[in-house]
C-alpha positions as CSV (number, residue, x, y, z in Angstrom):
1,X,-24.9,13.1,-1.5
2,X,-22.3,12.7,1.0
3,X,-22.1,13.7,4.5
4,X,-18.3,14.1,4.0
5,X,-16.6,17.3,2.3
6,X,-13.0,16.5,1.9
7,X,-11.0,19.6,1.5
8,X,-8.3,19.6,4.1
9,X,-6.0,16.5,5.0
10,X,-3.5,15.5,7.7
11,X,-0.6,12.9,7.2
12,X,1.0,11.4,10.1
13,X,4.6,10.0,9.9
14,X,8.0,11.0,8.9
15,X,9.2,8.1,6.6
16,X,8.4,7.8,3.2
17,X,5.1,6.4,3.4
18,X,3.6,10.1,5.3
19,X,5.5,12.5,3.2
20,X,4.2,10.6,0.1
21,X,1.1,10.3,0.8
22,X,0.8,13.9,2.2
23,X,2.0,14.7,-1.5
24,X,0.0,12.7,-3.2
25,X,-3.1,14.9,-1.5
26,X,-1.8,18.1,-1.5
27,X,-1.3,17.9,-5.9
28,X,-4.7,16.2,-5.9
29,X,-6.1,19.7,-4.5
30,X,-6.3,19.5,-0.1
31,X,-4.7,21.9,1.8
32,X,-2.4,19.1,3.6
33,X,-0.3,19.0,6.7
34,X,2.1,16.3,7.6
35,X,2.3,15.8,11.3
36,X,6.0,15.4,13.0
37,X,7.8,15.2,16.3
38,X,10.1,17.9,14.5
39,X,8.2,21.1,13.0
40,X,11.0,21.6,10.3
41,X,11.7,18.2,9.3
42,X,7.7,17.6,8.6
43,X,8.0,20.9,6.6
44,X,11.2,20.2,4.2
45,X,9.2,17.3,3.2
46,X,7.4,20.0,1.4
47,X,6.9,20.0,-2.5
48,X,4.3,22.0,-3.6
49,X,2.0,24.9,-2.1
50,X,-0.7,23.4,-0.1
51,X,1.8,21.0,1.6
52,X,2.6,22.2,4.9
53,X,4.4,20.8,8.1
54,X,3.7,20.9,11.9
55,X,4.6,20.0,14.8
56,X,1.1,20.7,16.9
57,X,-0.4,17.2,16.6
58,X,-3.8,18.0,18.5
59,X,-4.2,21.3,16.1
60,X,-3.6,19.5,12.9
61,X,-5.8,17.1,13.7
62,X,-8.5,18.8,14.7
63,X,-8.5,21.2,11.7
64,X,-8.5,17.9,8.9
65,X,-11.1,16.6,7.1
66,X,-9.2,13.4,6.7
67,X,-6.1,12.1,8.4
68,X,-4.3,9.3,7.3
69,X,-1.7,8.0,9.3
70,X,1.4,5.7,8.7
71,X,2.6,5.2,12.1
72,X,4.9,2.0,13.1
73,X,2.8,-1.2,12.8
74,X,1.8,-2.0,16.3
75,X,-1.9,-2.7,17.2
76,X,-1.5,-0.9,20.8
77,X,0.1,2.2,19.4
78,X,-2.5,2.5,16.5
79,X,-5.5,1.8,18.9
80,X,-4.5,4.7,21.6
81,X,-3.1,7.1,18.2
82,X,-7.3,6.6,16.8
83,X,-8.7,7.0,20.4
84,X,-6.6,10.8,20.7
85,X,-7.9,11.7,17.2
86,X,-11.4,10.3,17.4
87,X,-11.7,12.9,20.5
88,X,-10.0,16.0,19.1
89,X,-11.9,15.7,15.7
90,X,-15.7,14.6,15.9
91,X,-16.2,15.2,12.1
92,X,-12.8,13.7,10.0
93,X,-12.3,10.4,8.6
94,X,-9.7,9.1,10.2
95,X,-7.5,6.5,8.3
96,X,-4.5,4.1,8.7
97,X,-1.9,3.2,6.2
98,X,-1.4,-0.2,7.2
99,X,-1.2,-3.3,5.1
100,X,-2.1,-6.2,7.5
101,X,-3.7,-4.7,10.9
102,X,-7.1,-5.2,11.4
103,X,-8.8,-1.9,11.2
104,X,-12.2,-3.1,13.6
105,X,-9.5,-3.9,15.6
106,X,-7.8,-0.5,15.5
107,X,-11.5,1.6,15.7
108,X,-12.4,-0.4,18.6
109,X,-11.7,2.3,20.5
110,X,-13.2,5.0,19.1
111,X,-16.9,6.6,19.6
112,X,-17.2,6.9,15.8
113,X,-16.2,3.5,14.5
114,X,-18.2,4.2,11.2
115,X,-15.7,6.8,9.9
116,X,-12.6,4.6,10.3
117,X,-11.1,2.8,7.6
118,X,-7.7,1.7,6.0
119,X,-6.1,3.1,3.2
120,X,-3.3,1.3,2.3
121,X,-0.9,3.3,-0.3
122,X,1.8,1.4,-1.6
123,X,5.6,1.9,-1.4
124,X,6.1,4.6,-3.1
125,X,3.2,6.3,-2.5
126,X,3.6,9.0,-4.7
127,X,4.4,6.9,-7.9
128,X,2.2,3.5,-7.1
129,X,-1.7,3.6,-8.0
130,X,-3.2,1.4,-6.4
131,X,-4.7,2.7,-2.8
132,X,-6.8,-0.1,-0.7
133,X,-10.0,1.0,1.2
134,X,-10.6,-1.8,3.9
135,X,-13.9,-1.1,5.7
136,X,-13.9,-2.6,9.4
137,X,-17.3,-3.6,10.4
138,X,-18.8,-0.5,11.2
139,X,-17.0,1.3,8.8
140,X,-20.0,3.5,7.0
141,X,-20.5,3.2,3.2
142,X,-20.5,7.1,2.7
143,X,-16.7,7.2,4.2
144,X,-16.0,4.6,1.9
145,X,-17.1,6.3,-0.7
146,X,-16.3,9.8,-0.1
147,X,-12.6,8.3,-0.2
148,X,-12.8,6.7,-2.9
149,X,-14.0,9.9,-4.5
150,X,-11.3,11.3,-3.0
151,X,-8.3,9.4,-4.7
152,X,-10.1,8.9,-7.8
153,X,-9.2,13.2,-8.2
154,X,-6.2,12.7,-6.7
155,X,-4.8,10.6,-9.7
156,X,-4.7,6.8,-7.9
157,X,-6.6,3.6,-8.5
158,X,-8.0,3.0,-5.3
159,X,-10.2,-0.4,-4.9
160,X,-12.6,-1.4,-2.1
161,X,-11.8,-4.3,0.4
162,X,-15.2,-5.4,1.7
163,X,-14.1,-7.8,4.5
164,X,-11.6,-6.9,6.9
165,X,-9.3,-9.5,6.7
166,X,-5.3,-10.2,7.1
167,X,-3.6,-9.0,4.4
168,X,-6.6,-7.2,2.5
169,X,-6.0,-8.2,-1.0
170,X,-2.7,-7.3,-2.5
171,X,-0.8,-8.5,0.7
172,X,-2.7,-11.6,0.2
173,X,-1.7,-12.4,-3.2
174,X,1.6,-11.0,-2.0
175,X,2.1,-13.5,0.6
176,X,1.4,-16.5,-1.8
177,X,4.2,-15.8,-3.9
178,X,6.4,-14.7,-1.6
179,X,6.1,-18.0,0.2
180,X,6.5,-19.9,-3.5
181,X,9.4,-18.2,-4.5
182,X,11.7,-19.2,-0.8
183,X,9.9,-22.6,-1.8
184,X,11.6,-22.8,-5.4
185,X,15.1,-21.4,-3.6
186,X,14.6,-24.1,-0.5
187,X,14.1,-27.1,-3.0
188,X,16.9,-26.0,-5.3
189,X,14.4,-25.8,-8.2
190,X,16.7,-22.4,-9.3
191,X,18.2,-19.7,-7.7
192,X,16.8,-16.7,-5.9
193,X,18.5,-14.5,-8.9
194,X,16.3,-16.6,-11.4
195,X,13.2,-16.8,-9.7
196,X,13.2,-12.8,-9.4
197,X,14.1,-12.9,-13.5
198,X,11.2,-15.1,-13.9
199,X,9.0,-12.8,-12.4
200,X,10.4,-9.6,-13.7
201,X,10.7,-10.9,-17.0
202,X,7.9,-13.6,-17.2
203,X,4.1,-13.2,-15.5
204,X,5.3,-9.9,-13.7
205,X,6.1,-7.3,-17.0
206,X,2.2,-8.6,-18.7
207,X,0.2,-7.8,-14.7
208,X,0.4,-3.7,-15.6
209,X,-2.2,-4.8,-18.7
210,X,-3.1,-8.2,-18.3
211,X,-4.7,-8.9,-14.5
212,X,-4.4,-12.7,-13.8
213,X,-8.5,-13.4,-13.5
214,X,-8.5,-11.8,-17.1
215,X,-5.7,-14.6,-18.1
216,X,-7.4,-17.2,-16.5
217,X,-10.7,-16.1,-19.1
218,X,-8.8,-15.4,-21.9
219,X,-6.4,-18.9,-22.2
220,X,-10.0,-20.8,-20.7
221,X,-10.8,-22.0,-17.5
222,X,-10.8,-25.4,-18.8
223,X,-7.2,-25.0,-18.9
224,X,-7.0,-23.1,-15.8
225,X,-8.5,-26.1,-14.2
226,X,-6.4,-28.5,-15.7
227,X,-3.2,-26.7,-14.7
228,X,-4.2,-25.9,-10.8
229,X,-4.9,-29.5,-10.6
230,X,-1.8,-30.6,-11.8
231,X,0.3,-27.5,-9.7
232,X,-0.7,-27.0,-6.8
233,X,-0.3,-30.3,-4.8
234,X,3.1,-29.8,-5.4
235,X,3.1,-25.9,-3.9
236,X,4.4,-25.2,-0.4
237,X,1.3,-25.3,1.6
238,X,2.0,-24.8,4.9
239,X,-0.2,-23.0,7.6
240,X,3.4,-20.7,8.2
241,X,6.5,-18.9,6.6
242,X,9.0,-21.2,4.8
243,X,11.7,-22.6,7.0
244,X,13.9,-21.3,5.0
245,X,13.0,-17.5,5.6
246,X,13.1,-18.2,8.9
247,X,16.5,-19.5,9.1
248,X,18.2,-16.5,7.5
249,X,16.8,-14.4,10.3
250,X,17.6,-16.6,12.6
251,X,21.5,-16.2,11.4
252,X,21.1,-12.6,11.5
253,X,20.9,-12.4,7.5
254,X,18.1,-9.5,7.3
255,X,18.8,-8.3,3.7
256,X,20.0,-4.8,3.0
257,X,20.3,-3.7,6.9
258,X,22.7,-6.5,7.4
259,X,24.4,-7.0,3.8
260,X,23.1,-10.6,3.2
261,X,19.8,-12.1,2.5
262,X,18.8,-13.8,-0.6
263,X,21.3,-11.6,-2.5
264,X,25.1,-10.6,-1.1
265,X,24.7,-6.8,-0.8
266,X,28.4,-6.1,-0.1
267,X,28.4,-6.1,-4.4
268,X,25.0,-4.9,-4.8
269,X,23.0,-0.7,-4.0
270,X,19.9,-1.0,-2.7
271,X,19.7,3.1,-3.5
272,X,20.5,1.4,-7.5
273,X,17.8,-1.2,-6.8
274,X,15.0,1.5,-6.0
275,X,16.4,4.1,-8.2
276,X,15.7,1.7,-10.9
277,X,12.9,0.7,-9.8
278,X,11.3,4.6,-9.5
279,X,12.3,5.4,-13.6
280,X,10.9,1.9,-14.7
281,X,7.6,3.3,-12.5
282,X,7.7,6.7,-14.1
283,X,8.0,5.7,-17.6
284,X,5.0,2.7,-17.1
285,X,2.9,5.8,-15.5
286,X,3.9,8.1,-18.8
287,X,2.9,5.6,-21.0
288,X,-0.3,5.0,-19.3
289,X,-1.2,8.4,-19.1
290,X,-0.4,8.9,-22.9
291,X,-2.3,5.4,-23.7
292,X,-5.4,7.3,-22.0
293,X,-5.1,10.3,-24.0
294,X,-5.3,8.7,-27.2
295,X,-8.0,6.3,-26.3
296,X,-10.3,9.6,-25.1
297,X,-9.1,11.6,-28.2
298,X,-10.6,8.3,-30.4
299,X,-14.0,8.5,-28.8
300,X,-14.3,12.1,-29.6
């Protein structure tokens, strides 16, 4: 049995990433506060009963269960924000939304190391599934799995990261085709409009049914072999970010925030981008949930 009875919650953070993940507890059944500078901004986040705001951090804190916060990614600001909580709560698990810190690192701090972890949502956190639950080194296997527990009833897929290590796992696989695809752009091999058709429309649209391990079985890994033989010696390899990203920051060509990155932006809506992006999730989640119904209504 665990040590850990998760029935009330904290989020800390005013972007997206703490109001959706406050949400995303608060329908899965805790009595949730988000935590703000500003008492009624934290509270018109607000969406459904047990979703409260405040503006007393050492209060909130104290009276979670579990907190997870989604402050600004900086090592020194995390480490003092887990050192404050570790002393006002002696009982919560205390958590951190962050997708490449370390979270030993961030714990190192703290008396009660073995109820730290990550748990790294994805943007958005109300709509995405997957949740990642690094343990740091002295993270204990009953927080772990109390969590886990936790966002199983709250409706997500979370997995476990055993090692703490940059990037945890989706940031990893992230990273590798992130650093591909300015590769295929650098070397003129297509443009940065095809290579986002070719993932949209190509390996990207079977992933939501089809993970790329499974592939890998499925075609052989005879073939597999074959193939990563023959690919990768030709795959940007490099111990660092292309050149190539690093010369439109250089220039001052940031993406949206600036109007040019990859894409011209003067023609083009971000808000359209993500808008489109939110329905496409929504109707993959509906179809999900209704694939799931009839697969349990055949086993009755």
């Amino acid at each position: 049995m665990s040590e850990y009875n998760l029935r009330s919650a904290a989020a800390i953070g005013t972007g997206l990433m703490g109001p959706g993940t406050a949400l995303t507890l608060a329908l899965g059944g805790l009595e949730t506060t988000i935590v703000s500078r500003d008492a009624d901004r934290a509270a018109a986040a607000g969406a459904a009963q047990r979703l409260t705001g405040s503006a007393d951090f050492d209060q909130a804190i104290a009276a979670a269960d579990i907190v997870i916060e989604s402050a600004l990614e900086d090592m020194a600001l995390k480490q003092q924000l887990f050192a404050r909580m570790d002393g006002l709560n002696p009982r919560a698990i205390l958590a951190t939304n962050t997708s490449a810190l370390s979270i030993t690192q961030i714990a190192s701090g703290c008396t009660r190391p073995e109820r730290v972890l990550t748990t790294h949502f994805w943007n958005p956190p109300h709509l995405i599934p997957l949740v990642e639950i690094v343990k740091g080194e002295r993270t204990s296997p009953a927080a772990a799995d109390a969590v886990h527990r936790l966002l199983r009833s709250c409706g997500k897929t979370p997995v476990i990261v055993r090692k703490d290590r940059r990037g945890q796992i989706g940031n990893r696989l992230q990273m590798a085709l992130v650093r591909e695809a300015v590769n295929i752009v650098a070397e003129g091999i297509a443009d940065a409009n095809d290579v986002d058709t070719v993932i949209r429309d190509g390996l990207g649209i079977r992933m939501p049914a089809y993970g790329t391990l499974e592939h890998m079985d499925v075609a052989g890994l005879d073939l597999a072999l074959s193939i990563n033989d023959y690919v990768v010696a030709d795959l940007y390899n490099e111990p660092r970010a292309p050149e190539t990203l690093r010369q439109l920051v250089r220039s001052g060509n940031l993406g949206v925030k600036t109007g040019r990155g990859f894409y011209d932006w003067s023609t083009r809506s971000a808000d359209a981008v993500k808008a489109a992006r939110d329905a496409f999730l929504v109707e993959v989640l509906r179809y999900r949930r209704g694939l799931q119904s009839r697969q349990t209504n055949c086993l009755r």
